[in-house]
N, C-alpha and C positions, 0 to 999 in steps of 0.2 A: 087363547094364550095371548099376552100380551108383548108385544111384537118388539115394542121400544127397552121392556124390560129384559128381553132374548138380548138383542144387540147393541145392548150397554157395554161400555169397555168398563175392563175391570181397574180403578183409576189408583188401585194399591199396585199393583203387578206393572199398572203404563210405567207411573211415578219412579220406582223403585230400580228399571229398566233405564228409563234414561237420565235418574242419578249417577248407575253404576257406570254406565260410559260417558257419565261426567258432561254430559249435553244440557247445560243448567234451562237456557231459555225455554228447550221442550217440554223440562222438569217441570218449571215453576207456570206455562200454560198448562198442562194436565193437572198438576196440584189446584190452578185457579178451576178449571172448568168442573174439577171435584169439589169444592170448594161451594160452586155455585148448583151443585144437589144436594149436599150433606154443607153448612155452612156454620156448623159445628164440630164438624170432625178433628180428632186432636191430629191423627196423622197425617192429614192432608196440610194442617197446617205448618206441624212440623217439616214437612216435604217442600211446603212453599220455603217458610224460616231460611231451610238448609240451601235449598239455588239460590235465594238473596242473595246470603250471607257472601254463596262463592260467586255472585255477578260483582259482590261490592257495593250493595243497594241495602245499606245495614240499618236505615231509619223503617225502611218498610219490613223488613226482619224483625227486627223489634215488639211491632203491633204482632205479628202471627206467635212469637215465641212467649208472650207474655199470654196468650188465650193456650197454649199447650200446657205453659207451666203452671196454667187455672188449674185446666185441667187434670195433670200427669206430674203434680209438686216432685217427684221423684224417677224426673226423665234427668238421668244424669248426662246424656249427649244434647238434651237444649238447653242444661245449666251450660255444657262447653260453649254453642255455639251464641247462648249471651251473654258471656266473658268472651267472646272473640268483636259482639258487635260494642260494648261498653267499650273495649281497647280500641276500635278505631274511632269512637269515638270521643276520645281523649280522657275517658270515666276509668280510670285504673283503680281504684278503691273499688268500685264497683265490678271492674274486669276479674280483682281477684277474689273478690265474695265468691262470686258465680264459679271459678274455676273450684275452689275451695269445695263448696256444695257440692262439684261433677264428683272429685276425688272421694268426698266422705261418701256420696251413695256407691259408685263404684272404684275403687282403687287399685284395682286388676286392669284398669284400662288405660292401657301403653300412650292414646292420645291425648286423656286427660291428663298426662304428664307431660309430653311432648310442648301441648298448649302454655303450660305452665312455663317451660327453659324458654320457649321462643318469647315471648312475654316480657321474663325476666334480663333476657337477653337482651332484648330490645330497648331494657329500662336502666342496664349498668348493673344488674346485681349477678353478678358471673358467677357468685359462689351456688346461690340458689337456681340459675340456668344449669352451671355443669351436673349437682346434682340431681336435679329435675330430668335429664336428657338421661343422664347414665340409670337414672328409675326404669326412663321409658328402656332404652336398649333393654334391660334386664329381661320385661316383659315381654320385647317384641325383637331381635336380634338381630332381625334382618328385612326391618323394615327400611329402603333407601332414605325416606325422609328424617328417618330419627338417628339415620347415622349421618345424615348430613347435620344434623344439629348438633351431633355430638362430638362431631371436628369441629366447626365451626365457633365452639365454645373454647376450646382449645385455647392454651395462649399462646398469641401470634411473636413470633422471634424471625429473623432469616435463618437461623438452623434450623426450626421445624418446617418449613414450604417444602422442602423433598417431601418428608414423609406426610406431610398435610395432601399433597397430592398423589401420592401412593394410595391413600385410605380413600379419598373421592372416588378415584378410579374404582377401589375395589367395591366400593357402594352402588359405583355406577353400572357396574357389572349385573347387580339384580333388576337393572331397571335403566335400559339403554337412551332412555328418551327423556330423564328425569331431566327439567331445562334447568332445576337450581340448581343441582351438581354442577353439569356443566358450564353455568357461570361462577361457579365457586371455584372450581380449575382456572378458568382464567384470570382470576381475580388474583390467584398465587402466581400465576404465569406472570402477570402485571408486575406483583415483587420481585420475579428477577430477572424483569428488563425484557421478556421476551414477547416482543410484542403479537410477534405473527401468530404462535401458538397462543395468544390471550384472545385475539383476534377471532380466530379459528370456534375458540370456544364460545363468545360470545352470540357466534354467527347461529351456533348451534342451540346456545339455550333459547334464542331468539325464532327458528323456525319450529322448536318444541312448542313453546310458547310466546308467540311474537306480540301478545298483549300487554307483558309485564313493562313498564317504564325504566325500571334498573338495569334489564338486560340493553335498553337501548341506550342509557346514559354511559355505562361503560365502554360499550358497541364504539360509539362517538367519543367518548376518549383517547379510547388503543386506533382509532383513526386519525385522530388528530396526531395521537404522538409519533404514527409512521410517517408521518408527513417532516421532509428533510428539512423545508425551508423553516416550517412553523418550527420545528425544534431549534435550529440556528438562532430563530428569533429569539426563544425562551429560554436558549444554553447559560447567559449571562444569569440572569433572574435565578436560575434552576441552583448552578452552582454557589450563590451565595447564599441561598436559603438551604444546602446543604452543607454549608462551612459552620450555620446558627445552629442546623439539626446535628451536626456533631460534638457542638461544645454541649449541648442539654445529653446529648447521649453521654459522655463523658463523664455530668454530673450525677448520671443516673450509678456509674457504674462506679466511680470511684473520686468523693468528695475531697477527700485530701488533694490530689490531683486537680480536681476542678475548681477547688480553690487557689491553688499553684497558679492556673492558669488565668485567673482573675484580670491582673494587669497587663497580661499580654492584648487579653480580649477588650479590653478598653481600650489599649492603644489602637488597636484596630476594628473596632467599632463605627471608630467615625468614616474610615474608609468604606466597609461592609455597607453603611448607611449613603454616603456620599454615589457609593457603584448602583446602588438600589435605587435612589432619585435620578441618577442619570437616564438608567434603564426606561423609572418609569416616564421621565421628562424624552428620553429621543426614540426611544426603540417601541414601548408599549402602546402607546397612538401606532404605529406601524402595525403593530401584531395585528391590532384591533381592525385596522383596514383589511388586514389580509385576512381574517377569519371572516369578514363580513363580505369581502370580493367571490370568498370561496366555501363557504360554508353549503352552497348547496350542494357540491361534489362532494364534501365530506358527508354532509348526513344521506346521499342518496349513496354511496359506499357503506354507507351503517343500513343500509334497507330501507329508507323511509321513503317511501311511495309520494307521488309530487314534490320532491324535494328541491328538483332543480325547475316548478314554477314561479312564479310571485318577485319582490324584490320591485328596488325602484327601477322602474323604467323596465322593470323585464328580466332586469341584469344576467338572472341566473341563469340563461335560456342563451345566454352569448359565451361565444367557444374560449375555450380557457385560455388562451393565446392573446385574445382581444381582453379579456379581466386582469391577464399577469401584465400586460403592456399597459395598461391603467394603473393598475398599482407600481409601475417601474418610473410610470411620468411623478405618480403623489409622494414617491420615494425621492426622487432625484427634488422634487419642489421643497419637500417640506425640509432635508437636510441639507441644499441649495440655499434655503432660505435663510437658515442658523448662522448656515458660514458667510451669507451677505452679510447679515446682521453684525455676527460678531467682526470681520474685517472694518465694518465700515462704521462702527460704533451709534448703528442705527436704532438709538430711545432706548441705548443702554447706559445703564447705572454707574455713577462714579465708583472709585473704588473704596472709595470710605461705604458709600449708600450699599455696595455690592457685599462687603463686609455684614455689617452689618442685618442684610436678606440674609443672608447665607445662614447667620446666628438667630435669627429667627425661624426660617424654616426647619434649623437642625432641631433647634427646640420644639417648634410645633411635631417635628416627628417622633422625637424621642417622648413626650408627653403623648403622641397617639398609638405607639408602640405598648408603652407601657399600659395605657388605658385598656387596650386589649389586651395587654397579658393578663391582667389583675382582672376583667373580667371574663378570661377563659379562665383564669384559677379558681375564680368564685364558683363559677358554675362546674366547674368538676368539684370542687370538695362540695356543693349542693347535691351537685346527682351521686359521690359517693355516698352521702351521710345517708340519702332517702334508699339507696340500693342496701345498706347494712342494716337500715332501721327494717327494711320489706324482707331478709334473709333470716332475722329474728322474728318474723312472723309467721314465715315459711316453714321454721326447724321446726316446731311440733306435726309438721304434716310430712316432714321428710325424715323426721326420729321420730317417733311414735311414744317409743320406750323410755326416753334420755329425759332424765330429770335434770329440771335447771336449778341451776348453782344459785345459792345466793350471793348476796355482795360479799359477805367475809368469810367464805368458802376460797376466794381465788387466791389466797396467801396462801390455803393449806396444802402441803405436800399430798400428791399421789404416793398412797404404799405399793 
């Protein structure tokens, strides 16, 4: 009897074992060492594809899912996972062929729709996300992730954040360690101000899952904003860019009105603009010292391990008493400095020449102002037009039945 043949592991049963508990590296060694007896095999290499895929190593997924799909033209879960490596790979034409494909071989399956809203989501076409997600629920009801997609698609107002967090919770309920939920909780905690419980939640989707980078940028946000001093610093800044976000909310909600208010907001425009160059002229140099004095206390508060080494000279590694006393000297120097300057009219501007800066600057700003509005409006009506033009490609896969209208069909009445 052949002894090597007796105490072969079985590399379908290792593989499929430490998928289910989600242990990719162990996956994708047992998928390789299968791999390298049978180096044809479709589902060893499918097995490798699928740990890629979940390490984030989507170029070498690739090469194995393209020898499955030689093999298995009719694996509709390695059409899913090469519409998942095409989309991070910025190939969305490509992302949606392949999901397309999963769906027409099997359309019973809750995560080739799932894949589809998060996608969609991901790309601004909401109309095709919410219906793709309410697909998935349909098929799978209580799957935690597909009802977290299916809030999350949801349209954001401050009257929905109660009930947006009432439905996490209850999703959270099936699946206590889910880490997106619980960053998705605190992301609504965040809209109403509450930082501790946003805080709290982060901490959590962070020890669920302490690899994701989102969890730790938020993490580091809601730290930063419980910080008193940093917020005193940014209160100025905060409140004027919330005097701009009410007049656009305003428009949103009632034009006549926002027209009304037109020449108010001119008149005071130039102050709004004039409190904003101040800010950014005395205060934000300031901020910027202080985040960079203290920034390793905040990120070793968000978890991040060697946080308070490195830095010039060490810095981070000196007690916060000796950093706040440095930054109390560069405070008192640099706005010491202003007020020599300004009393003692030290290589300042006449007042014709200061006139004139002033009308310059207001100009360069109102000119850079606007440059970015016009190109954040361009590129929303871009990413609308391409998110409706992809929602009309989508309807025959999410209407089956729905005959489309012709052009001089939309004048006629419904009977």
């Amino acid at each position: 009897m052949n002894s090597e043949g007796t105490d072969a592991p079985d590399y379908g049963v290792l593989t499929q074992r430490f998928i289910s508990s989600k242990q990719w590296d162990r996956a994708l060694s047992a998928a390789r060492e299968w791999l390298g007896k049978e180096p044809e095999n479709v589902r060893a290499h499918r097995a490798a594809a699928q740990s890629l895929v979940n390490l984030e190593r989507h170029a070498e997924a690739r090469t194995h899912l393209e020898k499955v799909l030689a093999g298995k033209p009719n694996d509709g879960f390695a059409h899913r996972l090469m519409s998942m490596v095409h989309f991070q790979e910025k190939r969305f034409k490509q992302a949606d062929e392949s999901i397309q494909r999963a769906i027409a071989i099997d359309p019973q399956d809750a995560f080739h729709w799932h894949h589809l809203a998060r996608m969609s989501y991901q790309q601004g076409d909401s109309v095709t996300a919410r219906k793709s997600a309410e697909k998935a629920r349909e098929l799978n009801p209580r799957d935690p992730d597909i009802l977290n997609l299916v809030i999350l698609c949801e349209p954001n107002s401050p009257d929905m954040v109660p009930r947006k967090i009432r439905r996490y919770e209850e999703a959270l309920a099936l699946d206590p360690e889910n880490a997106y939920l619980h960053n998705n909780i605190g992301v609504q905690y965040l809209a109403l101000k509450d930082q501790a419980k946003a805080e709290e939640c982060f901490r959590r989707a962070l020890f669920f899952n302490p690899s994701v980078k989102l969890f730790q940028r938020n993490l580091l946000i809601t730290v930063k904003q419980r910080d008193a001093f940093y917020r005193a610093l940014c209160a100025p800044k905060d409140m004027l860019f919330k005097l701009l976000g009410g007049f656009a909310r305003v428009g949103r909600r009632n034009i006549l009105l926002y027209l009304l208010m037109i020449p108010v907001w001119l008149i005071a425009f130039r102050f709004i603009l004039t409190g904003l160059a101040l800010w950014f002229t005395l205060v934000w140099p300031l901020t910027k010292v202080y985040e960079y004095l203290t920034i390793g206390d905040i990120r070793a508060q968000a978890g991040e391990l060697g946080a308070r080494r490195g830095g010039l000279f060490g810095y981070r590694k000196w007690s916060v008493n000796v950093r706040l006393s440095l930054f109390a000297v560069i405070l008192v120097l640099f706005w010491g400095g202003l007020v020599f300057a300004v009393m003692n009219n030290a290589g300042l501007p006449s007042r014709d020449d200061a006139v004139v800066l002033y009308v310059v600057l207001f100009a360069i700003i109102i000119f850079l102002l606007a440059a970015a509005w016009l190109r954040a409006k361009l590129k929303q009506r871009v990413r609308a037009a391409a998110a409706r033009k992809r929602a009309r490609r989508f309807e025959n896969i999410l209407h089956p039945g729905l005959k489309k209208r012709r052009w001089w069909q939309i004048f006629r009445r419904h009977t």
